[in-house]
VEXLOMAR-577429 format. One line per field, with one value per residue (C-alpha): chain; x, y, z. Coordinates in steps of 0.02 Angstrom, whole numbers, plus 50000, padded with zeros to 5 digits. Example, Ala and Ser with C-alpha at 12.3 -4.5 7.8 and 13.67 -1.06 7.14 Angstrom:
<bases>
ch <- (A / A) .
u <- (50615 / 50684) .
v <- (49775 / 49947) .
w <- (50390 / 50357) .
</bases>
This chain:
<bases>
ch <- (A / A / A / A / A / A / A / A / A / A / A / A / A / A / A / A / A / A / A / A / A / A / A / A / A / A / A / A / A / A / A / A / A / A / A / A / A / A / A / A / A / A / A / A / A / A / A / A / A / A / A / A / A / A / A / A / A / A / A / A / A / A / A / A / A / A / A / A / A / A / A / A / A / A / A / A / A / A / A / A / A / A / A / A / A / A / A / A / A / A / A / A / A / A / A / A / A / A / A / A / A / A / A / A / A / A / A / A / A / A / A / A / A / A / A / A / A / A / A / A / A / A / A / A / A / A / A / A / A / A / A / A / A / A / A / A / A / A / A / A / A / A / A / A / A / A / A / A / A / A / A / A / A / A / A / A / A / A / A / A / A / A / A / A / A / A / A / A / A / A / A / A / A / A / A / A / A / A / A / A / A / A / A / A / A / A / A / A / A / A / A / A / A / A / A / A / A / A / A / A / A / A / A / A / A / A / A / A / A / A / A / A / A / A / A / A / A / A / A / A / A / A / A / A / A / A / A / A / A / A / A / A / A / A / A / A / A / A / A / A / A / A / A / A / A / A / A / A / A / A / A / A / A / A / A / A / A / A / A / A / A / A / A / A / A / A / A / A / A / A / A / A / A / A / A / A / A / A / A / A / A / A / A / A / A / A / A / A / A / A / A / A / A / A / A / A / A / A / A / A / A / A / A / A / A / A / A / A / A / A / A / A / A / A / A / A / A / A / A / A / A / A / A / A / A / A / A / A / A / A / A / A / A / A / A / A / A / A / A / A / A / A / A / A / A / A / A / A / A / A / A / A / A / A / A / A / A / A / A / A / A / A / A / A / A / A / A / A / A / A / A / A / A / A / A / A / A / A / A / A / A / A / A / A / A / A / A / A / A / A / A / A / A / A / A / A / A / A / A / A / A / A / A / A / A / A / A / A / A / A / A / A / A / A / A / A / A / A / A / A / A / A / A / A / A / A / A / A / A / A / A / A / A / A / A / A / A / A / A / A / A / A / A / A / A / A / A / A / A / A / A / A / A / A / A / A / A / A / A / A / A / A / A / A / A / A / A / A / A / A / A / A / A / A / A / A / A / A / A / A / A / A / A / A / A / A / A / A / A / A / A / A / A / A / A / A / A / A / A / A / A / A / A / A / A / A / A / A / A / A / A / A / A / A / A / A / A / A / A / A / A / A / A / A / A / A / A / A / A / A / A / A / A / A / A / A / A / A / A / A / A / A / A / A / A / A / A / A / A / A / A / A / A / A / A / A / A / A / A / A / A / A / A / A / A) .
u <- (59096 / 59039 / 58948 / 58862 / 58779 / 58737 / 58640 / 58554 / 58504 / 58438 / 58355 / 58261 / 58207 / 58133 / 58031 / 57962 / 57900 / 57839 / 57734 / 57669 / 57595 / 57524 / 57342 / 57279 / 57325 / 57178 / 57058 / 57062 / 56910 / 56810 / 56882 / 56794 / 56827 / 56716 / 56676 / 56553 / 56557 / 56405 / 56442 / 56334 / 56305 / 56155 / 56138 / 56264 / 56207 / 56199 / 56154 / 55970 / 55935 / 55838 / 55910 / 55875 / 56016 / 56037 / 56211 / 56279 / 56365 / 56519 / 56634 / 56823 / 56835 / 56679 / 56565 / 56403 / 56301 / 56164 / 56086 / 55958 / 55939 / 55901 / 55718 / 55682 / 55676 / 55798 / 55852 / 55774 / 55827 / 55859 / 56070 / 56160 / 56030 / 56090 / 55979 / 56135 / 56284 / 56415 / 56543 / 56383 / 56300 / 56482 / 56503 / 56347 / 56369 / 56417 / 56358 / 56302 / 56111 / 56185 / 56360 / 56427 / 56553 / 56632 / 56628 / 56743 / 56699 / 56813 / 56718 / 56711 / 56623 / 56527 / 56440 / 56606 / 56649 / 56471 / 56446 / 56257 / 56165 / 56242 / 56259 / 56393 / 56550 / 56618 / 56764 / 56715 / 56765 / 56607 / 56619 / 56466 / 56444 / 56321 / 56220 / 56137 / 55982 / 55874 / 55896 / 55784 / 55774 / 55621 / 55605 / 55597 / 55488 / 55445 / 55606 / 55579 / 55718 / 55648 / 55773 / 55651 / 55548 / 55433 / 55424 / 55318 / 55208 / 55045 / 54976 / 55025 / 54971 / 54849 / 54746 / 54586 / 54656 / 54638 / 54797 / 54858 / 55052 / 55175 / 55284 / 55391 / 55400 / 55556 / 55619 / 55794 / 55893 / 55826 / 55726 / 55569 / 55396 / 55283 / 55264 / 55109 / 55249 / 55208 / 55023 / 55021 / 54882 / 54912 / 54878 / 54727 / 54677 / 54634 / 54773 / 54787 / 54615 / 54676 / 54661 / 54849 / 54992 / 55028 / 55184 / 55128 / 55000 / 55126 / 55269 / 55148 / 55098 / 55187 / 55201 / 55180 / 55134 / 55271 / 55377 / 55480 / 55513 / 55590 / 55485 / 55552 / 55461 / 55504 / 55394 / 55279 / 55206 / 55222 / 55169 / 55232 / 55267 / 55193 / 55225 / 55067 / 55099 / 55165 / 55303 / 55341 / 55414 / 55375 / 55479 / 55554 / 55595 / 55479 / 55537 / 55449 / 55491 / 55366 / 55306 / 55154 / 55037 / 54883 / 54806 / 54629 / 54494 / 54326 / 54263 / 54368 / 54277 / 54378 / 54525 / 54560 / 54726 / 54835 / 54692 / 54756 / 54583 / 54598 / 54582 / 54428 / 54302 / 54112 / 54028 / 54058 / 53988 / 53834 / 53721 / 53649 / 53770 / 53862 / 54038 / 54180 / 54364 / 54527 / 54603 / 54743 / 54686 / 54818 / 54822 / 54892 / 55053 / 55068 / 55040 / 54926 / 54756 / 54672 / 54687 / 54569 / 54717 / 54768 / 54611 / 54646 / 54434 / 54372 / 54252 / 54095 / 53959 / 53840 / 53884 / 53797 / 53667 / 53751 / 53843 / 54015 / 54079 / 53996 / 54180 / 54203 / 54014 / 54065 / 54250 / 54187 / 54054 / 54092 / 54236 / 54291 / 54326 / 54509 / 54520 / 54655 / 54616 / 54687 / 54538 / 54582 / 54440 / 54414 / 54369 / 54204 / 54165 / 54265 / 54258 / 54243 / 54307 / 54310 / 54366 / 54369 / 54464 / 54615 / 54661 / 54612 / 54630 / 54470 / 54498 / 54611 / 54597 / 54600 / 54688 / 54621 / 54700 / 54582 / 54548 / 54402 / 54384 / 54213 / 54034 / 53857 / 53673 / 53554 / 53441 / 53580 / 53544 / 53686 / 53760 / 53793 / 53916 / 53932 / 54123 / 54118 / 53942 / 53972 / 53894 / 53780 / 53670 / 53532 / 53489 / 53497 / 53505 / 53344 / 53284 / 53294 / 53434 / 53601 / 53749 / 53927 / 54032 / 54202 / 54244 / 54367 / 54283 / 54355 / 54324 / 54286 / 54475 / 54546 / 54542 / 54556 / 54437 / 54402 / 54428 / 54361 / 54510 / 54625 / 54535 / 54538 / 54348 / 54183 / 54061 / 53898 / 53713 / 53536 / 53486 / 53346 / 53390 / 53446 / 53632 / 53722 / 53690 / 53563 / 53637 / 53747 / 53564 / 53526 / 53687 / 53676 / 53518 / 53507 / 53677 / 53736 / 53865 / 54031 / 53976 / 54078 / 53999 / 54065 / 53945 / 53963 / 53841 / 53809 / 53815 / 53615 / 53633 / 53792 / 53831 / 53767 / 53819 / 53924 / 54022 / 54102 / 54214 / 54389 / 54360 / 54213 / 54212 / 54033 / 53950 / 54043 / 54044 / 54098 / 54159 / 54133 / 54221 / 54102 / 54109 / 53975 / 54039 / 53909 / 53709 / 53588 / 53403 / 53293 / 53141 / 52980 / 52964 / 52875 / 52933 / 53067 / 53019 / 52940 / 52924 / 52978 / 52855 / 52671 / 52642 / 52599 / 52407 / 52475 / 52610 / 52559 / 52585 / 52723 / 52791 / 52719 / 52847 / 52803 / 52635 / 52550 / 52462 / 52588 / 52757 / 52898 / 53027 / 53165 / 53023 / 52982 / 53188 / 53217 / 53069 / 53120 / 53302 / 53253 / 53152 / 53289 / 53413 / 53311 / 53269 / 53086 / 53092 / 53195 / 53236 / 53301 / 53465 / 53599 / 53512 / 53543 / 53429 / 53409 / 53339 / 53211 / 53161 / 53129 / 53049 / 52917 / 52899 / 52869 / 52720 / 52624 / 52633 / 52509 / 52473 / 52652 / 52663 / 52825 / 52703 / 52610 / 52430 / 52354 / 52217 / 52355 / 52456 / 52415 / 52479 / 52521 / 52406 / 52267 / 52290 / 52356 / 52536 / 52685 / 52844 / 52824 / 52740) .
v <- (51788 / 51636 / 51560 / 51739 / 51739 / 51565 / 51624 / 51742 / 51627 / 51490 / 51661 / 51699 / 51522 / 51531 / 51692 / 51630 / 51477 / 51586 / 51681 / 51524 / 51476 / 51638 / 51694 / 51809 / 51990 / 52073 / 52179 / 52377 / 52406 / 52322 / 52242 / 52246 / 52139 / 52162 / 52013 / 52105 / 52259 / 52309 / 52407 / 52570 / 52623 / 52730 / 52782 / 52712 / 52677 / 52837 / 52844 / 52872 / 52766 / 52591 / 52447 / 52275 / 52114 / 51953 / 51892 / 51720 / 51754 / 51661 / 51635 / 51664 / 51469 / 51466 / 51382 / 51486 / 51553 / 51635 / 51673 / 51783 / 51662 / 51512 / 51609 / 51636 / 51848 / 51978 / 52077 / 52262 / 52393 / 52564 / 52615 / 52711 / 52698 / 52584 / 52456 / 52327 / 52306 / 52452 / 52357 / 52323 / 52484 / 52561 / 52430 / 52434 / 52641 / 52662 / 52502 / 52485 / 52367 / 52224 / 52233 / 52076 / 52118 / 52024 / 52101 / 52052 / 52144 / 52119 / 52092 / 52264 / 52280 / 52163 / 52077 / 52106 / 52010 / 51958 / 51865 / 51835 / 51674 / 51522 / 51573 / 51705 / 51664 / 51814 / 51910 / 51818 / 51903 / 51875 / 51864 / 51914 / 51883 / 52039 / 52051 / 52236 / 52212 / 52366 / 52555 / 52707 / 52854 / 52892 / 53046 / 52971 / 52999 / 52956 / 52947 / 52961 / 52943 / 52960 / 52877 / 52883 / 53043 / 53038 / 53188 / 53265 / 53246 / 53353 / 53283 / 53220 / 53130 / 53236 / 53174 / 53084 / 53031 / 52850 / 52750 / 52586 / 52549 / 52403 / 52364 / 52272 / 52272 / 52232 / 52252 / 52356 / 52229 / 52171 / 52034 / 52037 / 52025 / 52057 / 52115 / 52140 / 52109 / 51906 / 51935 / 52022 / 52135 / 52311 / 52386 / 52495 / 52610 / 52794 / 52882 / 53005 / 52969 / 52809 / 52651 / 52628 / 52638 / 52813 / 52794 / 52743 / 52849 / 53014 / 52941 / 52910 / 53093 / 53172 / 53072 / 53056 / 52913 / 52806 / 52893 / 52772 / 52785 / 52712 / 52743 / 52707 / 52722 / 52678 / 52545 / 52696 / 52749 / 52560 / 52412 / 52453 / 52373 / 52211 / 52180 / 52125 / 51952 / 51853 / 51900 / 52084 / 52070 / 52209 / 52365 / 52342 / 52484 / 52444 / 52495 / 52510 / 52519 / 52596 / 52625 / 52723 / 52651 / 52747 / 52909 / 53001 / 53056 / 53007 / 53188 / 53199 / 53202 / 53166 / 53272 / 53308 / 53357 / 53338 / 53413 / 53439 / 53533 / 53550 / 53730 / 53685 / 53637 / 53664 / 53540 / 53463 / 53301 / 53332 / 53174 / 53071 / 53057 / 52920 / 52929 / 52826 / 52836 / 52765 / 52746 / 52677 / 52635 / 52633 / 52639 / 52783 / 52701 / 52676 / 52487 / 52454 / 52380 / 52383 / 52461 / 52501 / 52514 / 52325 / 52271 / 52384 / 52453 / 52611 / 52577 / 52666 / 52700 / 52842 / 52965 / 53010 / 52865 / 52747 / 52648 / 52658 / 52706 / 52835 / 52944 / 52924 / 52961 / 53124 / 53136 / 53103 / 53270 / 53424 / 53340 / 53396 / 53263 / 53261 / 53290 / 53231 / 53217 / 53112 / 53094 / 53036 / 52939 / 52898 / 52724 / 52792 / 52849 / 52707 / 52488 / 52545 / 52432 / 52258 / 52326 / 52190 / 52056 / 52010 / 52185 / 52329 / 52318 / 52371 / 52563 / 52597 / 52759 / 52749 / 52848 / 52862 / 52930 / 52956 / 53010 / 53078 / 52988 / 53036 / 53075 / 53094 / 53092 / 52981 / 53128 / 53205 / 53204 / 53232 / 53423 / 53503 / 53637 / 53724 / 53736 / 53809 / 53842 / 53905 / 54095 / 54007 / 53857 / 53794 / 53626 / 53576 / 53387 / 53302 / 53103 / 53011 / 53129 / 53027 / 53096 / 53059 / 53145 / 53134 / 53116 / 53087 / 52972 / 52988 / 52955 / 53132 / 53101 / 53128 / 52944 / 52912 / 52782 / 52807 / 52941 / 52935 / 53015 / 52836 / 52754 / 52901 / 52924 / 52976 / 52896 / 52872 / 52845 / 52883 / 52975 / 52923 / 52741 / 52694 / 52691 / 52775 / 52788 / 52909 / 53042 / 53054 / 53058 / 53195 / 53270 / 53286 / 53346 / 53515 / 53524 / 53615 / 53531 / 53610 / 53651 / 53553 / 53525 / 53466 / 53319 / 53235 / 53090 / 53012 / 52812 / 52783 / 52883 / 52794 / 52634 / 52599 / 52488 / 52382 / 52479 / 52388 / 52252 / 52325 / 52491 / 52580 / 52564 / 52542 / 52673 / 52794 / 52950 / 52986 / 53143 / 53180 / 53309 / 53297 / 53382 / 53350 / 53328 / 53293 / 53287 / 53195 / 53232 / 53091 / 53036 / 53087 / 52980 / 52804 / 52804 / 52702 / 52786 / 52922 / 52999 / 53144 / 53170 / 53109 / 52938 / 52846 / 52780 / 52627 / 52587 / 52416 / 52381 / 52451 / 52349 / 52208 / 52193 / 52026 / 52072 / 51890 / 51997 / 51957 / 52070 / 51955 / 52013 / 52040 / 52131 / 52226 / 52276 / 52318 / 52455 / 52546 / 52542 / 52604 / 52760 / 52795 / 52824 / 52921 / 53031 / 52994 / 52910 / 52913 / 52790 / 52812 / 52860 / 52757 / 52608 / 52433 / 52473 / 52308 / 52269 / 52404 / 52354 / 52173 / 52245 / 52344 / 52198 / 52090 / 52212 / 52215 / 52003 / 52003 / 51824 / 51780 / 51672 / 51765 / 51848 / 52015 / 52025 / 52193 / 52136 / 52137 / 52304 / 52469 / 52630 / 52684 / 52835 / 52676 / 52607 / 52592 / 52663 / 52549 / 52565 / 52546 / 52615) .
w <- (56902 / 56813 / 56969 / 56999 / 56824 / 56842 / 57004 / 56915 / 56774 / 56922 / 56993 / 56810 / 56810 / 56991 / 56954 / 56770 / 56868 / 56999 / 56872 / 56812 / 56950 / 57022 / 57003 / 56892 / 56908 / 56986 / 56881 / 56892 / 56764 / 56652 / 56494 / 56349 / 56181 / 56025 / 55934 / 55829 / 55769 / 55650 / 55496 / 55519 / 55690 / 55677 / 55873 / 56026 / 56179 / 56320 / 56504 / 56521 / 56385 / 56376 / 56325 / 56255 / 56248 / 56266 / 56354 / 56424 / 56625 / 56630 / 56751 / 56699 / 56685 / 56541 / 56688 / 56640 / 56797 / 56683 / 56526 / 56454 / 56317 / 56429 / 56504 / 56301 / 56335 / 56323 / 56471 / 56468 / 56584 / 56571 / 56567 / 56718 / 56843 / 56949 / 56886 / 56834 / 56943 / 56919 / 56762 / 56680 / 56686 / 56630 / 56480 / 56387 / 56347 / 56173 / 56110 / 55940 / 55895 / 55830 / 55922 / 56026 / 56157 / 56274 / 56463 / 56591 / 56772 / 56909 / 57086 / 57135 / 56999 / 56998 / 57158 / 57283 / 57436 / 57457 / 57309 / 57246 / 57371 / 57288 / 57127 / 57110 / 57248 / 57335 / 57238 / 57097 / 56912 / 56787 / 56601 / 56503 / 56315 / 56269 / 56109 / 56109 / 56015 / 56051 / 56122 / 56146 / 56259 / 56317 / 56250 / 56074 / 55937 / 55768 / 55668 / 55483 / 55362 / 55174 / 55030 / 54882 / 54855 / 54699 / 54560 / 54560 / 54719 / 54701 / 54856 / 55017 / 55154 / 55280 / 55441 / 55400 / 55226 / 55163 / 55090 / 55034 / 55073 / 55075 / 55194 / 55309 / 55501 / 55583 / 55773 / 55774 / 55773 / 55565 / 55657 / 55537 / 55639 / 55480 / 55309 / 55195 / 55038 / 55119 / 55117 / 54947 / 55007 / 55033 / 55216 / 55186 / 55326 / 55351 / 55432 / 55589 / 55661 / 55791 / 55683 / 55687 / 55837 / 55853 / 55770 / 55614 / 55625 / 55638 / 55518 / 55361 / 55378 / 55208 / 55125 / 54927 / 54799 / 54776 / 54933 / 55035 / 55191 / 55346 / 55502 / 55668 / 55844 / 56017 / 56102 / 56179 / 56012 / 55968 / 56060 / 56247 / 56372 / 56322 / 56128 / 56038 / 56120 / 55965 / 55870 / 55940 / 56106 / 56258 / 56251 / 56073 / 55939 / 55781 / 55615 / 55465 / 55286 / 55206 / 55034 / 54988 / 54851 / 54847 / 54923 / 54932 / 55045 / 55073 / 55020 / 54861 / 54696 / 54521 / 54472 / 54280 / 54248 / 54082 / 53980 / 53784 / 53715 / 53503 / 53441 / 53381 / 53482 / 53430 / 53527 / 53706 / 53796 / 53882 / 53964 / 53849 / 53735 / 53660 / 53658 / 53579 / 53688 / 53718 / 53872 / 53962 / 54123 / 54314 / 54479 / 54574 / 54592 / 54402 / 54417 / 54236 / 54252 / 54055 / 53885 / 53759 / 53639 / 53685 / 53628 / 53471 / 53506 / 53572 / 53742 / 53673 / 53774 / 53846 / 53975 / 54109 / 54131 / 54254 / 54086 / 54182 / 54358 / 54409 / 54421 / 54240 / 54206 / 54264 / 54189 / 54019 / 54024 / 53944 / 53844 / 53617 / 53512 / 53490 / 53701 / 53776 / 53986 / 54147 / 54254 / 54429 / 54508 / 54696 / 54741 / 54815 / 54630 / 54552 / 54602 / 54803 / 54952 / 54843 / 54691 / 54538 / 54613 / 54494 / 54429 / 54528 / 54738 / 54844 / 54899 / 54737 / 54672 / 54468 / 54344 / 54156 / 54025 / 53910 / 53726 / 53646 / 53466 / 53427 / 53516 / 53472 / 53513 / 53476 / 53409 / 53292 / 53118 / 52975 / 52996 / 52830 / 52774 / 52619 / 52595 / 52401 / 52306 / 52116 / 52067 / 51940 / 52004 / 51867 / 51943 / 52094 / 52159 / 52229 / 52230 / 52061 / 51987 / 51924 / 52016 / 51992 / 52149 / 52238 / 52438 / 52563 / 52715 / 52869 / 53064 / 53173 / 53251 / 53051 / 53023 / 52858 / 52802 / 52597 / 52448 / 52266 / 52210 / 52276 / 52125 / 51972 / 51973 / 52056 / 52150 / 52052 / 52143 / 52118 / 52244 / 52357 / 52295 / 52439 / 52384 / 52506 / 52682 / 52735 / 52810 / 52636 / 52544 / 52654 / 52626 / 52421 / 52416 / 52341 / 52267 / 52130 / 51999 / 52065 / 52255 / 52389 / 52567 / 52738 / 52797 / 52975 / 53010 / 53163 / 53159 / 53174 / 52979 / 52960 / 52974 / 53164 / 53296 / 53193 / 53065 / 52919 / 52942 / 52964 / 52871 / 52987 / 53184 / 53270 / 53314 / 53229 / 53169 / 52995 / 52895 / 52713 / 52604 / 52447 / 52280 / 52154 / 51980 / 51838 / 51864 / 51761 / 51791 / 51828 / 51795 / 51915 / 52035 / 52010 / 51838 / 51755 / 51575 / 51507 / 51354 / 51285 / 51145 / 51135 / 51127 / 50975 / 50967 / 50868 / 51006 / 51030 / 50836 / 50826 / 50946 / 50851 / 50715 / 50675 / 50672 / 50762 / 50876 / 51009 / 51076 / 51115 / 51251 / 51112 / 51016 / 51159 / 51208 / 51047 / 51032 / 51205 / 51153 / 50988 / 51074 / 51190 / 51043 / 50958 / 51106 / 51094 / 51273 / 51434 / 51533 / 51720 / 51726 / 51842 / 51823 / 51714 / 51551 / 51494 / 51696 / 51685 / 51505 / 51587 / 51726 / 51623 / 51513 / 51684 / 51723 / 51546 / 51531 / 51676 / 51643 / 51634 / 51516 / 51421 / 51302 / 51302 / 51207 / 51156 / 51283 / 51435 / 51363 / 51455 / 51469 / 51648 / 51622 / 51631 / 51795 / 51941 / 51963 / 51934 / 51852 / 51674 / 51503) .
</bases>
């Protein structure tokens, strides 16, 4: 008993050295072991299809017999048509891009009892490392898988359109082969009439502004057979990740969209006339180019004359002050192919959103409108009278700029004094005491090109609310006294109150005063008295010499006309 299971032990012993020594246990099938799996598997290799991979040919023993990588070029063959030998054909189906498996083919597989010349011995089991970098059928087309879709998109991409993308080029394995992102240029190129491969061509058809995209072609509606020679190898999958910048056609005129028109709206923009906006200006991607409000200025200017690009020459016609408009502007109508350099890409459609501040034309004169005239009107304003009045200034986009009633009391001029700015002279003219008026002046009555220093813009428009308070009559024009009663024969002596045959300035001042209080004479109102006393002093010492003689003293009735006696 003992020396039987002491046989059997010597017998175990015998057959585990046996096994030791015995060869490998001939393969049925091919093995496969993944050394790489990718994590998303978009499409797996199927019969019929084309393939691309590199792979190292091993023997079981790691002596390589061949490698893909050693000629610098992938292997490319098409799967299951007895184009590979039979375990190779069988292992690449339902490979993943990307996945690295390791094939082992037994001979019958492989190259069989006859081996391959020299290289490959008869019976010989073959190891390949396999790296599946590219598949496509060829009845492939464009593939288009969209992960960012813009809102809203009013347009989209049609044949014969021009547009400006980004993107980046990459074979299917991720190898990148180009990208304008590198360049920092936009691609630029009219789409659907041949100027791209015909894959790019079909997948940018759609799309919107701001759409990205992932385009992928097979090498037929890519590069072919032969790459493009560089960096894009023959037979190879492109893909393309694609986002869409800018869109328009040669044929399109401006587009004006987002238009906010005030109820009232008496006037609009014709050519010739001068306008005052704000606008922030973008490309069609929303990328921001320029501000007027950054600048804290309008852009004034005249429409219609070839002042700005001819698009907004046209977008800024037939516009209300108060207007609110985008105007979308071609780059045909806009900066064209070079565009300005730093800020705005050649072929970049603009968008402007503007607003209308104020307008006018040169030929405008100051528009009046009677808001409140009293039942009884006795006198009416007109040049020389003293009027005290109250306003609110303001710009034609309700602006405020100044109001009488800030400080507790009127305004006081003498009109056609050149006091006021003359479309307000023109605007109080004929006024009763009590009547309020609507006045809108254009700058060249205003305050013109430059304004007032951080209170009035340039070139703009202004709006009075007036009411006319109080009215003193004055004097005919010329004069800067008259009389109310006849003048005295003796006037010279009475001036004369020291009687040496000569009036003194004091003498002189104290006589005009004197007939002013009494009501005998009237000087003009709104003026310094004691200036206009000098003043008519001034004109009787013709000599100058600070003395008037009865020789020099005339009334004005005598001579020539002046402003005095």
């Amino acid at each position: 008993m003992i020396q039987c299971l002491h046989a059997m032990l010597f017998l175990s012993v015998l057959v585990a050295f046996a096994a030791c020594d015995a060869p490998p246990v001939p393969l049925d099938d091919i093995l496969i072991e993944k050394t790489f799996v990718p994590e998303q598997c978009v499409r797996a290799v199927k019969v019929g299809d084309y393939v691309r991979y590199h792979y190292n040919g091993m023997f079981p023993d790691g002596k390589k017999f061949d490698s893909s990588y050693d000629r610098g070029t992938t292997y490319n063959v098409f799967v299951g048509k007895k184009q590979l030998i039979a375990g190779m054909d069988k292992a690449l189906v339902g490979l993943c891009v990307n996945e690295r498996v390791l094939v082992k083919i037994p001979p019958h597989l492989a190259y069989g009892k006859q081996g391959y010349g020299e290289i490959i011995p008869a019976d010989a089991i073959l190891h390949f490392d396999v790296l599946l970098l590219d598949v496509w059928n060829p009845e492939d087309g464009v593939q288009i898988k969209t992960y960012h879709t813009p809102s809203p998109c009013s347009r989209k991409v049609e044949v014969s359109d021009y547009i400006r993308y980004h993107y980046n080029g990459t074979l299917l394995d991720g190898t990148l082969f180009d990208s304008s992102h590198t360049r920092m240029r936009t691609y630029d190129t009219y789409v659907g009439i041949g100027w791209l491969i015909a894959g790019m061509d079909q997948g940018l058809l759609g799309m919107c502004v701001g759409e990205k995209r992932i385009i992928t072609m097979p090498p037929s509606l890519g590069y072919g057979e032969n790459g493009d020679g560089s960096d894009i190898p023959g037979q190879a999958s492109l893909v393309f990740d694609v986002v869409l910048l800018d869109l328009h056609n040669p044929k399109d005129g401006i587009t004006v969209t987002n238009q906010v028109v005030p109820e009232s709206c008496t006037r609009k923009t014709v050519t010739g006339d001068f306008v005052r906006y704000h606008y922030n200006g973008s490309l069609l991607d929303g990328t921001f180019f320029d501000s007027s409000y950054s600048r804290n200025h309008t852009y004034d200017t005249y429409v219609g004359k070839g002042y700005v690009i001819a698009g907004m020459d046209e977008g800024l016609i037939g516009v209300c002050v108060g207007e609110k408009r985008t105007v979308i502007i071609p780059p045909h109508l806009g900066y064209g192919e070079e565009g300005t350099g730093s800020k705005i890409p050649g072929s970049a459609v603009l968008v402007f959103d503007i607003d209308i501040i104020d307008f006018h034309n040169p030929t405008d004169n100051a528009v009046m409108t009677t808001v409140h005239k009293p039942e009884e009107c006795d006198k009416q304003t007109k040049k020389g009278d003293f009027i005290k009045y109250h306003y609110n200034a303001s710009l034609m986009d309700g602006t405020s700029i100044d109001s009488t009633h800030n400080y507790g009391k009127t305004y006081n001029i003498v009109l056609g004094a050149n006091q006021v700015v003359p479309g307000m002279e023109d605007g109080l003219l004929e006024m009763c005491v009590g009547e309020k008026r609507h006045l809108v002046v254009p700058p060249h009555l205003g305050y013109g090109e430059r304004g007032v220093a951080d209170e009035v813009p340039g070139s703009a428009v202004l709006v009075f609310d007036i009411e006319l308070v109080e009215l003193e009559e004055g004097l005919p024009e010329g004069y800067m006294f008259i009389w109310n009663d006849d003048v005295s024969p003796d006037l010279f002596t009475e001036m004369d109150t020291d009687k040496n045959a000569e009036v003194e300035p004091s003498e002189f001042t104290d006589y005009i005063m004197r007939q002013v209080s009494e009501g005998k004479g009237r000087l003009a109102p709104g003026f310094d008295p004691n200036r206009i006393i000098d003043n008519m002093f001034s004109n009787q010492d013709r000599d100058g010499d600070g003395k008037i003689t009865e020789a020099e003293f005339r009334l004005k009735a005598d001579e020539a006309p002046h402003d005095e006696l």
